[in-house]
Backbone as JSON, one array per atom type, in Angstrom:
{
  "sequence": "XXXXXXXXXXXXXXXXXXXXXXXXXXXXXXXXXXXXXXXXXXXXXXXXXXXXXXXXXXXXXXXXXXXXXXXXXXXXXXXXXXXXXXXXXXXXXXXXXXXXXXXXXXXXXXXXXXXXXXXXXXXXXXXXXXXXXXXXXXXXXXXXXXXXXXXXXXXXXXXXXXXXXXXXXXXXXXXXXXXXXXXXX",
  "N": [[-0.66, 19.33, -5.1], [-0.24, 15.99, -3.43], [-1.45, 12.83, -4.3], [-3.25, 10.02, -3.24], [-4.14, 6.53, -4.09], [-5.49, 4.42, -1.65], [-6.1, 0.77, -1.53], [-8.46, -1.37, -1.07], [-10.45, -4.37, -0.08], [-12.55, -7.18, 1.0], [-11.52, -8.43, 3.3], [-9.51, -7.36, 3.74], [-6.45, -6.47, 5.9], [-7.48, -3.68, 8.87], [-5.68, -2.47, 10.18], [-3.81, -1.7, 8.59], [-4.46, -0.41, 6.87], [-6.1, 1.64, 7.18], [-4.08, 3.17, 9.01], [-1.87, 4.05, 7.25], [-3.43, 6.08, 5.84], [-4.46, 7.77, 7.6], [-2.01, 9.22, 8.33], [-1.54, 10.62, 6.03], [-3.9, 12.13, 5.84], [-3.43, 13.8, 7.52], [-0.96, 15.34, 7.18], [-1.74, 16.95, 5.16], [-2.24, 15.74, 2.69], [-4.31, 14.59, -0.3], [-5.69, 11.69, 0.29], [-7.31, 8.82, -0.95], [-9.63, 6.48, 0.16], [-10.41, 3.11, -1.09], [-12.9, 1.18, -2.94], [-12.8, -2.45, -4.06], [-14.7, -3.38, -4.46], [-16.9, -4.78, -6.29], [-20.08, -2.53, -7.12], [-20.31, -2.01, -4.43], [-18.91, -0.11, -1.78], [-18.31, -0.72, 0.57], [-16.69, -2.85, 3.04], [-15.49, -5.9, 4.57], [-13.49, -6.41, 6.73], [-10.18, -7.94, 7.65], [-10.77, -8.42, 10.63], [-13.29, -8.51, 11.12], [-14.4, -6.09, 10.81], [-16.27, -3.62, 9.71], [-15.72, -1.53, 6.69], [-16.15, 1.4, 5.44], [-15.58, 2.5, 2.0], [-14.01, 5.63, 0.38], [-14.36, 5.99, -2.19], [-15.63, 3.95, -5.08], [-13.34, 1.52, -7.35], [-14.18, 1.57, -9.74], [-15.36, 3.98, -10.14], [-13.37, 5.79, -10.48], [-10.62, 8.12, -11.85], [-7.68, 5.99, -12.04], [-5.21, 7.02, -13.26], [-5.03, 9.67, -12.18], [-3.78, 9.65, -9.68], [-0.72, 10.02, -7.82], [-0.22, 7.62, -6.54], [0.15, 4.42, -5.57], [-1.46, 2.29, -3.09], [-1.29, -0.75, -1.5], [-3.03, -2.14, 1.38], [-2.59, -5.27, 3.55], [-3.44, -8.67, 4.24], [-4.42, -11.85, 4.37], [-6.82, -13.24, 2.87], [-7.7, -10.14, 1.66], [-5.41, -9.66, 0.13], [-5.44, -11.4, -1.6], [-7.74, -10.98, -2.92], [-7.34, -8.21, -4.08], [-5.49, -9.05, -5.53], [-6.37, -10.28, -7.58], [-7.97, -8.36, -9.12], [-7.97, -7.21, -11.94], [-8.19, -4.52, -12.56], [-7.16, -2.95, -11.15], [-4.19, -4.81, -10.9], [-3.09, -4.06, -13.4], [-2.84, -1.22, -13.27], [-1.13, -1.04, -11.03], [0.88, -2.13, -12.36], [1.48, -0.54, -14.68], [1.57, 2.25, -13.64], [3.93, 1.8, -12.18], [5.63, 1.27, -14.49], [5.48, 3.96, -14.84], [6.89, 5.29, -13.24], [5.31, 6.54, -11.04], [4.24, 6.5, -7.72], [4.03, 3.66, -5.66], [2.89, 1.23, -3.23], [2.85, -1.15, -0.8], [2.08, -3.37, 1.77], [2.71, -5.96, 4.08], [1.2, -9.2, 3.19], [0.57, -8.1, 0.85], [3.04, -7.14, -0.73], [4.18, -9.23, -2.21], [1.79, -9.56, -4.3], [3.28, -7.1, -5.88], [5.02, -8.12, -6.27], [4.76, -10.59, -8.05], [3.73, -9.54, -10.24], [6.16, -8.63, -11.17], [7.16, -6.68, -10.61], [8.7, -5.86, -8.41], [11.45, -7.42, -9.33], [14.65, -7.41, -8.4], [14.69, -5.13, -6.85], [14.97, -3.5, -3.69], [13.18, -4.8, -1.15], [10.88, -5.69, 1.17], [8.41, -7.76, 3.18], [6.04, -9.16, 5.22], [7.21, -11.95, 7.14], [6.18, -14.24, 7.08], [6.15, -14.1, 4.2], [8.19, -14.4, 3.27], [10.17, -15.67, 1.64], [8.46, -16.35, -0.66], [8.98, -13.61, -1.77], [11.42, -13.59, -2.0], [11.68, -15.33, -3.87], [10.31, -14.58, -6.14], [12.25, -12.8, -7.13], [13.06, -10.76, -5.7], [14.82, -8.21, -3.87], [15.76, -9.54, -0.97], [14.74, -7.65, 1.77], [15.43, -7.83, 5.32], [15.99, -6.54, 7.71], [14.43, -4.45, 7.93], [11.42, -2.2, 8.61], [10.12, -0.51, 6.91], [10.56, -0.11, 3.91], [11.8, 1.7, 1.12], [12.5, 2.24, -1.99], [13.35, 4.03, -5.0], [10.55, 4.06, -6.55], [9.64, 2.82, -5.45], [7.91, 1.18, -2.35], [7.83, -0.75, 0.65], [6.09, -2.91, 3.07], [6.34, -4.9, 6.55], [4.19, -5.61, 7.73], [1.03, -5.64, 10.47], [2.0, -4.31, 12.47], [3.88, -2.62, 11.69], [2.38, -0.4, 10.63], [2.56, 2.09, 11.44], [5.74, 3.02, 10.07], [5.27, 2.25, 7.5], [3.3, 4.24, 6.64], [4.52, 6.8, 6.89], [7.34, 5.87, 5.3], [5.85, 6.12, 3.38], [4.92, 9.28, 3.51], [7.51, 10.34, 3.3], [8.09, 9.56, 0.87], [6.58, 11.09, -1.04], [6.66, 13.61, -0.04], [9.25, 14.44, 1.55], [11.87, 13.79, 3.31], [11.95, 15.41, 6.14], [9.28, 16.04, 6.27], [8.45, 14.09, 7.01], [9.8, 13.42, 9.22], [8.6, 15.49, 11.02], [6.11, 14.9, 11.24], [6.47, 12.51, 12.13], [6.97, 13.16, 15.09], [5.23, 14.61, 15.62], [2.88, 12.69, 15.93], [4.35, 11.44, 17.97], [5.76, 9.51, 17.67]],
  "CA": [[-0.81, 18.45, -3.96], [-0.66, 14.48, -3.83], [-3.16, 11.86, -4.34], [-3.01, 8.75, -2.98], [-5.54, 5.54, -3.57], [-5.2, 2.97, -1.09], [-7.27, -0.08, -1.88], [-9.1, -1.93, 0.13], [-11.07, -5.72, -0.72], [-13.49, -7.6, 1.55], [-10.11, -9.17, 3.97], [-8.09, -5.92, 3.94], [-6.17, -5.59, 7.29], [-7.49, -2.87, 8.76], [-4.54, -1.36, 10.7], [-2.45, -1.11, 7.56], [-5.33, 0.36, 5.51], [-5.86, 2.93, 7.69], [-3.13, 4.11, 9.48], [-1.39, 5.43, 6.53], [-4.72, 6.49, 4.9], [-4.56, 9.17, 9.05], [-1.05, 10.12, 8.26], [-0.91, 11.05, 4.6], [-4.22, 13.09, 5.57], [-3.1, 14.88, 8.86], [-0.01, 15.99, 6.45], [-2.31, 17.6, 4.23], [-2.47, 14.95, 1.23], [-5.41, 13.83, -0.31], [-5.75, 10.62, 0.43], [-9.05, 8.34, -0.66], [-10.03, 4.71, 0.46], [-10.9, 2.91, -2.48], [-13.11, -0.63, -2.53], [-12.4, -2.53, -5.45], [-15.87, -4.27, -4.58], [-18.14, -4.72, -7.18], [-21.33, -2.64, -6.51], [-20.11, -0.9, -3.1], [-17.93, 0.3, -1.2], [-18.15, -1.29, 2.03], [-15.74, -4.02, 2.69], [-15.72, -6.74, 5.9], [-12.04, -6.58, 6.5], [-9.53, -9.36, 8.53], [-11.14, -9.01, 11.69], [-14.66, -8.31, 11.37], [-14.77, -4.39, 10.88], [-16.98, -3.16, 8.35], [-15.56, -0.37, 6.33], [-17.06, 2.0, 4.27], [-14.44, 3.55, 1.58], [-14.19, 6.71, 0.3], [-14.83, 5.68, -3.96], [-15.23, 2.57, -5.97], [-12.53, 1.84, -8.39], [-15.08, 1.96, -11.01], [-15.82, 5.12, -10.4], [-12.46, 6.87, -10.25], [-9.74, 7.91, -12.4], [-7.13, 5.97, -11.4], [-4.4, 7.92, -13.48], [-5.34, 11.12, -11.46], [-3.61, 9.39, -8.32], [0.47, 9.62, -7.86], [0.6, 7.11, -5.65], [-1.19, 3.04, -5.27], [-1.05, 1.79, -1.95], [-2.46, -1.79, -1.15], [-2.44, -2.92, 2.51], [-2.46, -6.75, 3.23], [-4.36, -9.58, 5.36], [-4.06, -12.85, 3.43], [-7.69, -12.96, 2.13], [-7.59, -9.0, 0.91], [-4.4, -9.72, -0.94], [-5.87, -12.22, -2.75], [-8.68, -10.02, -3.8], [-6.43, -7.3, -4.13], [-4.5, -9.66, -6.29], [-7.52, -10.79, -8.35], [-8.59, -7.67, -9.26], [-7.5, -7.03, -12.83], [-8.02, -3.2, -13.05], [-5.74, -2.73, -9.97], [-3.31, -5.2, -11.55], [-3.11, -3.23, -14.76], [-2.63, -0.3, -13.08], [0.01, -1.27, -10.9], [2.05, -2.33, -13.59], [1.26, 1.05, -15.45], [2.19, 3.01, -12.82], [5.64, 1.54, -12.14], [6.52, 1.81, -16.11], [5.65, 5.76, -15.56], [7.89, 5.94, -11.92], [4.52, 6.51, -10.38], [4.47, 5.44, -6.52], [3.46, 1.7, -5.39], [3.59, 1.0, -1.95], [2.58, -3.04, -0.29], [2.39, -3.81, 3.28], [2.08, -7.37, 4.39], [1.12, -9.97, 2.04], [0.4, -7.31, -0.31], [3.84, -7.26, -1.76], [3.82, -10.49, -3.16], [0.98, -8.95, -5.67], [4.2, -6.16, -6.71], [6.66, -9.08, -6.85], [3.91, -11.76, -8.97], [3.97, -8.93, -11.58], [7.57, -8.83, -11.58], [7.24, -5.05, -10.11], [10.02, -5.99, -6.99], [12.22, -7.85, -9.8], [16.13, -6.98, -8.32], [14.21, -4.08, -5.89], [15.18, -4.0, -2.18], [12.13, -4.88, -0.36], [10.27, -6.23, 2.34], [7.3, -8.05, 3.68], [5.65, -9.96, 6.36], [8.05, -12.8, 7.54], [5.66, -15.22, 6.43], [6.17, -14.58, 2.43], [9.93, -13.27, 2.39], [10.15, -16.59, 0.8], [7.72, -15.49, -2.24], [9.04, -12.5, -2.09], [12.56, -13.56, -2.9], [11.47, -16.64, -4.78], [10.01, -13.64, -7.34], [13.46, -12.09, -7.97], [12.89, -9.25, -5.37], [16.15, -8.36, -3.17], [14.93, -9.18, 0.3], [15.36, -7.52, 2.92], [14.8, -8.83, 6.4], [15.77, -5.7, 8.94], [13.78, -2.52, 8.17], [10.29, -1.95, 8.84], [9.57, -0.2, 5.57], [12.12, -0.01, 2.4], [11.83, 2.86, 0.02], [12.95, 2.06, -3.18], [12.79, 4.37, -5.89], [9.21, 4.42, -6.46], [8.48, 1.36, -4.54], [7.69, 1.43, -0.57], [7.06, -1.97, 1.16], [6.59, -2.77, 4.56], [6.49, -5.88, 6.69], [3.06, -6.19, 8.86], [0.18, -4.48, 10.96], [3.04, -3.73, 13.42], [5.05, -1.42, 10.47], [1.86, 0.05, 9.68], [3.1, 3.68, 11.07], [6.76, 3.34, 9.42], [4.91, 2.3, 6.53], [2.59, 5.43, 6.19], [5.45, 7.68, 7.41], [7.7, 6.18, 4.33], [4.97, 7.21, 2.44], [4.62, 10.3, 3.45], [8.54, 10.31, 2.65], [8.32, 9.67, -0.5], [5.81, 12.64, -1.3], [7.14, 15.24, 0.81], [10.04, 14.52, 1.51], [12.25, 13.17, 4.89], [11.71, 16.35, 6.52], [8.09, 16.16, 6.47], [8.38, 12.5, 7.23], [10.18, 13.27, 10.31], [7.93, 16.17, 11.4], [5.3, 14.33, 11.39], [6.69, 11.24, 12.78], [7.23, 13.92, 15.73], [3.87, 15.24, 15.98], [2.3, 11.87, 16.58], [4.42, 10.93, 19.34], [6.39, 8.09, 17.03]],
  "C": [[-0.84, 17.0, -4.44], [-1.57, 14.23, -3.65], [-2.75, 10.68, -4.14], [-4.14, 7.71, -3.09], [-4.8, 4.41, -2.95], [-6.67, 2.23, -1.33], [-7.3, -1.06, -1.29], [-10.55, -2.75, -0.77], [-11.84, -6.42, 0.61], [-11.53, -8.4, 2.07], [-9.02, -8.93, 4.23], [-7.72, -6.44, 5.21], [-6.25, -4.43, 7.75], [-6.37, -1.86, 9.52], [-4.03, -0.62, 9.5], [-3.28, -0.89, 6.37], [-5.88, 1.83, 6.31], [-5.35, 3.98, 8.38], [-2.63, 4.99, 8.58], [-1.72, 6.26, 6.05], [-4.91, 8.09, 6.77], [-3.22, 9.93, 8.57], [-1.1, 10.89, 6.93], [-2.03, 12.17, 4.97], [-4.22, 13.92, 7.06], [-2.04, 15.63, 8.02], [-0.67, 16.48, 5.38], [-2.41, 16.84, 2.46], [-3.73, 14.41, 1.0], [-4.96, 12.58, -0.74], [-6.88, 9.61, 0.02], [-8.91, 6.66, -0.47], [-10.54, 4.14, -0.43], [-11.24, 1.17, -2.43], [-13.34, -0.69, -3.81], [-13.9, -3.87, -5.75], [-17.15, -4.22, -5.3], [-19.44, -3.81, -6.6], [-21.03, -2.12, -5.01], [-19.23, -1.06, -2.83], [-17.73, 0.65, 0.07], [-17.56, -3.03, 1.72], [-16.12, -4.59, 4.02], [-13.91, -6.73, 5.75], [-11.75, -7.74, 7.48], [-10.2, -9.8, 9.59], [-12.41, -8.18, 12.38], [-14.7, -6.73, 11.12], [-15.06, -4.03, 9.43], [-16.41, -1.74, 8.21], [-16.17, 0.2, 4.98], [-15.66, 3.01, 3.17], [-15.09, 4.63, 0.67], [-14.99, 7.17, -1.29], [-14.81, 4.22, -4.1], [-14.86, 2.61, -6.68], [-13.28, 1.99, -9.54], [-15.48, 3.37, -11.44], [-14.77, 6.4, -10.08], [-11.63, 6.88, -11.47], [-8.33, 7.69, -12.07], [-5.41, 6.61, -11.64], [-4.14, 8.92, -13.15], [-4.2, 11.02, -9.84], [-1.98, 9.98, -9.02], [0.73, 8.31, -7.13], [-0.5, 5.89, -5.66], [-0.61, 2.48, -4.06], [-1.89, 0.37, -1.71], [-1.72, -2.06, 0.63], [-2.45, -4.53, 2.48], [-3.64, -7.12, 4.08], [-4.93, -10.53, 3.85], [-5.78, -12.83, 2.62], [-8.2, -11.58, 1.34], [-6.49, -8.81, -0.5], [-4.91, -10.11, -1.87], [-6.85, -12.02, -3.43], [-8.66, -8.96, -4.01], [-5.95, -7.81, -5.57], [-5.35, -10.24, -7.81], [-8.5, -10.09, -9.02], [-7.86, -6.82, -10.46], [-7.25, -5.61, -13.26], [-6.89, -2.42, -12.36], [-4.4, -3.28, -10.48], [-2.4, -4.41, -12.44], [-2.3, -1.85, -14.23], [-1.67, 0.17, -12.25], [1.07, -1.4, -11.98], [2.09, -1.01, -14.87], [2.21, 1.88, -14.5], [3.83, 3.05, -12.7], [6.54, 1.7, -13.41], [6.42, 3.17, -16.44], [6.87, 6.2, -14.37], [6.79, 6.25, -11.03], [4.83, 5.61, -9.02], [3.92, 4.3, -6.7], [3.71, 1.53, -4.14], [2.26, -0.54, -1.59], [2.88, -2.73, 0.88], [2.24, -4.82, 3.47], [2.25, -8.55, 3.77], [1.2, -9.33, 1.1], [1.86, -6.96, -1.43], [4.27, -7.95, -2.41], [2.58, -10.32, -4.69], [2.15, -8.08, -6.9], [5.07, -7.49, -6.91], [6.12, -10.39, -8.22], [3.69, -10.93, -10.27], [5.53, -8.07, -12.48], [7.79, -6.72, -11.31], [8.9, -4.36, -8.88], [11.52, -6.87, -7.63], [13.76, -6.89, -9.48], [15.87, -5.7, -7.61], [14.36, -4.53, -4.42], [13.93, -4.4, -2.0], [11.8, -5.49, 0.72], [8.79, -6.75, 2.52], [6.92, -8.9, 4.7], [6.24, -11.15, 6.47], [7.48, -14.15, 6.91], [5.71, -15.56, 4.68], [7.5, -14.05, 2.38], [10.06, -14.56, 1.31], [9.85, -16.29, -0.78], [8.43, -14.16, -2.35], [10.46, -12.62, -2.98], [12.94, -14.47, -4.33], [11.28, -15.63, -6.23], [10.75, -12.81, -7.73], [13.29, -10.87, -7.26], [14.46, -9.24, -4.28], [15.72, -8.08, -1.07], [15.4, -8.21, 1.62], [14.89, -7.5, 4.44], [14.76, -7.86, 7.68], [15.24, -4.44, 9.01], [12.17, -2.82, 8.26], [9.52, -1.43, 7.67], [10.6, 0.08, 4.93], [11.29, 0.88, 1.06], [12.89, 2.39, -1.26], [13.0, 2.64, -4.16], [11.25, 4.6, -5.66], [8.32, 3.47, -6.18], [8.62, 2.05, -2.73], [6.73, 0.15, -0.54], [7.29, -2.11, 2.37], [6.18, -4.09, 4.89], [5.15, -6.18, 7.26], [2.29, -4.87, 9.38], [1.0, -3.74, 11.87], [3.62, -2.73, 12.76], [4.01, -0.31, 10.27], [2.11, 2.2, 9.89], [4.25, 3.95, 10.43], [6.18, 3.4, 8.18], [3.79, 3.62, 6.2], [3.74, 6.68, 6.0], [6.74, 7.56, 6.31], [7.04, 6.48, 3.12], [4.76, 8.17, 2.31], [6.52, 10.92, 3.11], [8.87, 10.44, 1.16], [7.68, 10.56, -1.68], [6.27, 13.9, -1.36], [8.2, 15.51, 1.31], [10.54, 13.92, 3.08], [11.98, 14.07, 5.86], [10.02, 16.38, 7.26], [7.32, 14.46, 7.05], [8.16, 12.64, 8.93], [9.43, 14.24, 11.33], [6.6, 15.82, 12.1], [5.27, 12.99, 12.3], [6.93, 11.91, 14.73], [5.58, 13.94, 16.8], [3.08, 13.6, 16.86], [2.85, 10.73, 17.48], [5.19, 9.66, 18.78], [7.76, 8.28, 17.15]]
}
């Protein structure tokens, strides 16, 4: 079975930290919420909603996962982005083929470590700029872009394509589309 950590910082957005964090586990994946906050693992996200996640990265192994998911919301990124073990481990991941998936701002973190270098991608209208400025190959009309063993998506609006090419890139299109079924999408 997969494993997915999505990670989640005091400024997450919470649509696009937990929508995909419902689909991956209605499709039977374990999924865990993961605050990369010193000392707990309750976050204040974009717009006031206290969340409680599931581990603290301190206390996981994050080699155990297949899959790193960050959502966005410009102050989460940036403590998303500032968070050296996550860093690390992004850039690990992608040199094994391990997933990576960004929503939002959040793919500006994969493109600042040169992760989206000459990779289709996508993100929130507001950084395609950064995004292409960082050598990534933008792209401006899909909702989420599968790449190999990237998956990026554009906003809180994407945030079911973006779970749904996640659950794509697991299980396959099949189970994508099954699912994309079930909940009426």
């Amino acid at each position: 079975m997969s494993k997915v950590a999505i990670f989640i910082a005091d400024g997450t957005e919470e649509t696009e930290a937990i929508t995909p964090l419902d689909i991956l586990r209605r499709a039977g994946i374990e999924a865990d919420l993961v605050s990369i906050k010193e000392g707990t693992n309750t976050i204040t996200a974009s717009r006031g909603v206290v969340i409680t996640a599931d581990k603290n990265i301190a206390d996981i192994d994050i080699d155990s996962y297949d899959m790193l998911a960050l959502p966005g919301g410009i102050a989460g990124t940036n403590n998303l982005k500032a968070c050296k073990t996550l860093t690390d481990a992004l850039i690990d991941f992608n040199a094994k083929g391990k997933g990576v998936a960004a929503i939002c701002a959040a793919p500006t973190i994969l493109s600042s470590l040169g992760i989206l270098k000459g990779v289709r991608s996508t993100c929130n209208p507001g950084f395609w700029d950064t995004l292409a400025s960082e050598g990534a190959d933008l792209v401006k009309d899909e909702k989420a872009v599968i790449s190999g063993n990237k998956i990026t998506s554009q906003a809180m609006g994407t945030s079911v394509p973006f779970g749904l090419a996640m659950l794509e890139y697991l299980n396959g299109k099949e189970a994508a589309l099954d699912m994309a079924s079930k909940i009426c999408f």
